[in-house]
C-alpha positions in Angstrom: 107.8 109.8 140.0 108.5 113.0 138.3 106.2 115.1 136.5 105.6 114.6 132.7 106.2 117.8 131.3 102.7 119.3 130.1 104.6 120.2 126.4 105.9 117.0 125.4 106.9 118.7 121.9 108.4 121.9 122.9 112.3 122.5 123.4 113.3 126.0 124.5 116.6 126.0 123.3 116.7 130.1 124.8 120.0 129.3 127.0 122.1 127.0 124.4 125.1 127.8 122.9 126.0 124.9 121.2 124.3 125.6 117.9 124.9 129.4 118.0 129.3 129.4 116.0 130.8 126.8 113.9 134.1 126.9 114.3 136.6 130.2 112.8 139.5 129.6 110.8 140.2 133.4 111.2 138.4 136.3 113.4 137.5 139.0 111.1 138.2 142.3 112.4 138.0 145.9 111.4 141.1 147.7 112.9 141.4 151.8 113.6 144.4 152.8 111.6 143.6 156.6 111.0 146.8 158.7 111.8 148.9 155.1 113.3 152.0 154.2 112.0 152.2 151.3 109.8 156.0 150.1 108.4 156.0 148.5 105.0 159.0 146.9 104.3 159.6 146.2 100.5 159.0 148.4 96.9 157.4 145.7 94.9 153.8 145.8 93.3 152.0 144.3 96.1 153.5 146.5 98.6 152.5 149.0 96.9 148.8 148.0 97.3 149.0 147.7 100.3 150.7 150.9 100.9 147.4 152.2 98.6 145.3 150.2 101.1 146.7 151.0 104.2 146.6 154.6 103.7 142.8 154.7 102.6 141.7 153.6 106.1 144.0 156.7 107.4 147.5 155.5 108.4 150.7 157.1 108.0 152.8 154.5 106.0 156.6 154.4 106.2 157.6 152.1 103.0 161.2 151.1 103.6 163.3 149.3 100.1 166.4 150.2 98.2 164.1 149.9 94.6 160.5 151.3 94.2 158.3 150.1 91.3 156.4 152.5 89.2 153.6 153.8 91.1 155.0 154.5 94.3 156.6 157.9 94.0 152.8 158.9 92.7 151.0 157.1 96.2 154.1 159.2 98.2 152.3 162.8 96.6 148.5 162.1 97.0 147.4 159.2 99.0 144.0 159.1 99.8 143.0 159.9 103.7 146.5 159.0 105.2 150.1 159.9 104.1 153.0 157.7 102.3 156.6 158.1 103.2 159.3 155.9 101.0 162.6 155.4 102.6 165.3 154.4 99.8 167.5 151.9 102.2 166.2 148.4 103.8 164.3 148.1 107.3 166.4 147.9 110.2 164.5 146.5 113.6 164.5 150.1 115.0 162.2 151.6 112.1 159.5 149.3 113.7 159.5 150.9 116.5 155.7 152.7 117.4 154.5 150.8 114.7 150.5 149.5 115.0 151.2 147.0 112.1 154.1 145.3 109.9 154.0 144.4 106.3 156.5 142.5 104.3 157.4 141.8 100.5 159.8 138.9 100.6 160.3 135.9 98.4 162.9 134.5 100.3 161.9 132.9 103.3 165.1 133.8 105.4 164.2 137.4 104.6 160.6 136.6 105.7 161.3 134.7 108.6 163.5 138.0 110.3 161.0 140.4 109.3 158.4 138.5 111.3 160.4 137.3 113.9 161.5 140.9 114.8 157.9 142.1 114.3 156.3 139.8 116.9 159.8 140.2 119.5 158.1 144.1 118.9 154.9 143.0 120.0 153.3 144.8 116.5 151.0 142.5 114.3 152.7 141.1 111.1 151.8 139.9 107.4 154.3 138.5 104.8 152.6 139.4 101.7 151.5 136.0 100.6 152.9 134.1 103.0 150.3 132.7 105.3 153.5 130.7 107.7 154.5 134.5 108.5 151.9 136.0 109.3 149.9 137.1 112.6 146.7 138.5 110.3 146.0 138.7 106.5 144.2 141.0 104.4 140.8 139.8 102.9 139.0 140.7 99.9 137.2 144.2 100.5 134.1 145.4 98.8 134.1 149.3 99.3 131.1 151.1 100.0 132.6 153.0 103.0 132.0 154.3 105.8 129.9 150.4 104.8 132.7 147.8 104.7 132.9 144.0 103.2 136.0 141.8 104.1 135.8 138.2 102.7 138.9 135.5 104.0 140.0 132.3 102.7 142.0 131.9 105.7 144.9 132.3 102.6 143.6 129.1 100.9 142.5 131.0 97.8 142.6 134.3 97.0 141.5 134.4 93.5 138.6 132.4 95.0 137.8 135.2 97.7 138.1 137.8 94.5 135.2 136.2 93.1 132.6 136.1 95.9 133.6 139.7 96.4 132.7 140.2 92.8 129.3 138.4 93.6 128.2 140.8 96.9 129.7 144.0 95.1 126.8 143.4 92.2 124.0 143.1 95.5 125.5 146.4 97.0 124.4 149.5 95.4 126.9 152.3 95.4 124.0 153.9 97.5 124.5 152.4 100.7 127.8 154.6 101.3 125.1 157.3 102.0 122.5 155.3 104.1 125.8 154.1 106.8 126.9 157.6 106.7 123.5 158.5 107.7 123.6 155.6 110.5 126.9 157.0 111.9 125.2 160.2 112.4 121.8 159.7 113.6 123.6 157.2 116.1 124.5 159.9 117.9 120.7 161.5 118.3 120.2 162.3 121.9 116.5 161.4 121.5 117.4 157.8 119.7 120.2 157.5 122.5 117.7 158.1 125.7 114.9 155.2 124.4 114.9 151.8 125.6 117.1 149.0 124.0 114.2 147.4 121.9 112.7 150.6 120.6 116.5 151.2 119.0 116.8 147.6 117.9 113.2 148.3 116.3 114.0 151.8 115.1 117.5 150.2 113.3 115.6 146.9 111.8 113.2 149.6 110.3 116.0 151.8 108.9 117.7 148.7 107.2 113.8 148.1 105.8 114.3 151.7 103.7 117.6 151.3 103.1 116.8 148.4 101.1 114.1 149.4 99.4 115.5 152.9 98.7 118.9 152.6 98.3 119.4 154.6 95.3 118.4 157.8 97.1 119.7 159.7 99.6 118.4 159.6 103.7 116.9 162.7 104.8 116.0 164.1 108.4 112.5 163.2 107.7 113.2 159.7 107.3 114.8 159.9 110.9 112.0 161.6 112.1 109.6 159.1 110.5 111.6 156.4 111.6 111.2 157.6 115.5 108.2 157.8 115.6 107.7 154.3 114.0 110.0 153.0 117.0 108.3 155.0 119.8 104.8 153.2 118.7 104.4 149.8 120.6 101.9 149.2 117.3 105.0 148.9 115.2 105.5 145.4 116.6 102.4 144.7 117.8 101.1 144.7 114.4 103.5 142.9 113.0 103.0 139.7 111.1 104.8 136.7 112.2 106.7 135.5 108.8 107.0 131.6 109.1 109.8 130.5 106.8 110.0 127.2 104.9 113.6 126.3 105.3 114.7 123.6 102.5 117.8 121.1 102.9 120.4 123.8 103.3 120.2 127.6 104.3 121.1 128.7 100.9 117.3 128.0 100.3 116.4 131.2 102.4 115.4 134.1 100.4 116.9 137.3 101.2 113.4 138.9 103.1 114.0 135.6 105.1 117.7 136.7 105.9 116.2 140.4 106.6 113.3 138.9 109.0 115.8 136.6 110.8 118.5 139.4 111.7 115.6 141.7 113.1 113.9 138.4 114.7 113.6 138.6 118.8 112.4 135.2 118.9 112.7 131.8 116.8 110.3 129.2 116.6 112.2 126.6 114.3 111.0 122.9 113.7 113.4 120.1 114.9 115.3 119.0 111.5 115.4 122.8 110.2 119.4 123.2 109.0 121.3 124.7 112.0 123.0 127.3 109.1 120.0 128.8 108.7 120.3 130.0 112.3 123.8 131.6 111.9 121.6 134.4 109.9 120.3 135.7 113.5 121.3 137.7 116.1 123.4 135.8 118.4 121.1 137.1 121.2 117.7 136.3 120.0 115.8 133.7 122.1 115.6 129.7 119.9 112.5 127.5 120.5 112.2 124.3 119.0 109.3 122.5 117.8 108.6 119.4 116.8 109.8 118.0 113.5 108.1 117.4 109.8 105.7 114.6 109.8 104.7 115.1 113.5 102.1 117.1 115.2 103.5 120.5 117.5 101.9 121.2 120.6 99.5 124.0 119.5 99.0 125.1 122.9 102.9 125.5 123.3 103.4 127.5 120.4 100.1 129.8 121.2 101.7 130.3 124.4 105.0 131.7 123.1 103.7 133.9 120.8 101.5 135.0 123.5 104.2 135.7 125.8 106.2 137.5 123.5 104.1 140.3 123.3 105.6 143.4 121.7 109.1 141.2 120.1 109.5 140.1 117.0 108.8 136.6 116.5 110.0 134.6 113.4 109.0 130.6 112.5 110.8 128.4 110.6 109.4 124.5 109.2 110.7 122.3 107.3 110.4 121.9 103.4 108.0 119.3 102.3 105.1 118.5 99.5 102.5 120.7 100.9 102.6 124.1 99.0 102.8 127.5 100.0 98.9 127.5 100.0 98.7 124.7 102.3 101.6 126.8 104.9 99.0 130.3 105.0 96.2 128.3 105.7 96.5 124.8 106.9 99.3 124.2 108.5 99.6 123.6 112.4 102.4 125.9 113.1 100.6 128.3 111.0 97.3 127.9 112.4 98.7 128.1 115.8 99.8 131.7 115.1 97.1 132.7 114.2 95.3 130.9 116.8 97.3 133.3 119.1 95.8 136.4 117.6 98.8 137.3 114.9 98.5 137.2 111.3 101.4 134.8 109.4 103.3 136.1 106.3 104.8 133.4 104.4 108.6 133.9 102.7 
């Protein structure tokens, strides 16, 4: 007869993947295009936005069409970052040669289909400007706050609809933050940040995005860098760290956004069976998952002492379940709760 496991409400969910990516309509990725050769083939207004677009991140864009709409023979004498050349005559196959990407402006769908069928015989990426059959990748909606950058897809459902949530996370980004991921870029490249350990930089970065948050409307300095070394070279950062314990409602649009900020710097997760596995997608795809048992059931105390105990020096985060009892009753009465502190941490409720 086997053994009956000593914690006969603990889970470690630490090695499963299941839970960890719903499924992707699209990959979102961020593509190098500074000094590559892009072809756009077509002189209407939404190649020329593209044109606009494509030269921002850097690329040299060869815009091939007998007719150019207004606009164009301005982006041809000062385009931002990379350079516009118009060609006044229609693409041939050979234009696309050394080309890192392919855009078209075609109504007709003959004209579409040989553009993209002579792009991918080419091996070189395609989009037919509003036409998701022709197309190998698609352009999102972008909020701008470079070197920090937003991209939001439909998949090419709904556009309009994409235009609108960008609207929504341009009003949460201040205009500031272009200075704190320059910053980032930089100090990235500090010998002294690049010789300490893995956890010290996680810490050092999860404290940077701290500042950055709350002082976002100034610049970064070098002593902030300094400050922020020192904070990740002390083993007392963590240690005295709070453990926040979340109380996660139906859905994971319930989480407030120092819940979203605790999870993405979270090492560990304590989470009660029947939390919403969306409110998971807001970690790291690396931290370590322990489940506990559901609402309306009593968790192992011992078990959960135990894992905050082991996981000295990480960062451990908890989430329960909604229910009637009050914030109140989560500080001070409740088991999850109480086992924290049991295990010599204090609890911070958000």
């Amino acid at each position: 007869m086997s053994a009956v496991p000593e914690d006969r409400n603990l889970k470690t969910l630490a090695t499963t993947s299941a839970a960890r990516m719903a499924p992707l309509a699209t990959l979102p990725v961020f593509f190098k295009l500074a000094g590559k050769h892009v072809v756009v083939a077509g002189g209407t207004d939404a190649a020329l936005w593209k044109s606009e677009l494509l030269a921002a991140a850097g690329a040299n864009v060869e815009v091939f069409a007998d007719q150019y709409v207004s606009g164009f023979t301005e982006l041809n004498a000062s385009a931002v970052n990379g350079r516009v050349t118009l060609e006044r005559r229609s693409w041939q196959p050979s234009d696309l040669r050394g080309a890192a990407l392919a855009i078209g402006a075609m109504t007709e769908d003959r004209d579409a289909d040989e553009f993209a069928n002579a792009c991918r015989a080419a091996s070189i990426p395609v989009n037919v400007i509003d036409r998701p059959a022709f197309c190998d990748f698609q352009f999102g909606a972008i909020v701008n706050r470079s070197p920090l950058v937003v991209a939001i897809s439909t998949d090419g459902g709904a556009p309009v609809f994409g235009q609108a949530i960008r609207s929504i996370i341009e009003s949460l980004l201040p205009d500031g933050f272009r200075r704190w991921a320059e910053a980032a870029k930089e100090w990235r490249r500090d010998p002294v940040l690049e010789a300490e350990p893995a956890a010290r930089k996680r810490t050092f970065w999860t404290c940077f995005a701290d500042l950055a948050m709350r002082d976002a409307a100034r610049a970064p300095t070098s002593a902030d860098r300094v400050a922020l070394l020192e904070a990740a070279s002390d083993p007392a950062t963590i240690e005295a760290a709070a453990v926040p314990v979340v109380e996660v409602g139906s859905s994971a649009e319930t989480l407030t956004l120092a819940a979203v900020r605790a999870l993405r710097a979270a090492d560990v997760i304590l989470f009660e069976d029947g939390v919403p596995p969306a409110a998971l997608d807001f970690a790291r795809r690396e931290s370590e998952r322990h489940c506990l048992a559901g609402p309306g059931k009593t968790p192992s105390n011992g078990s959960i002492e135990r894992l905050v105990a082991a996981n000295a020096g990480r960062r451990i985060v908890c989430l329960v379940c909604a229910s009637p009892r009050d914030m109140a009753g989560l500080r001070d009465g409740h088991p999850v709760a109480s086992a924290i502190a049991a295990a010599g941490k204090s609890v911070i409720v958000l």
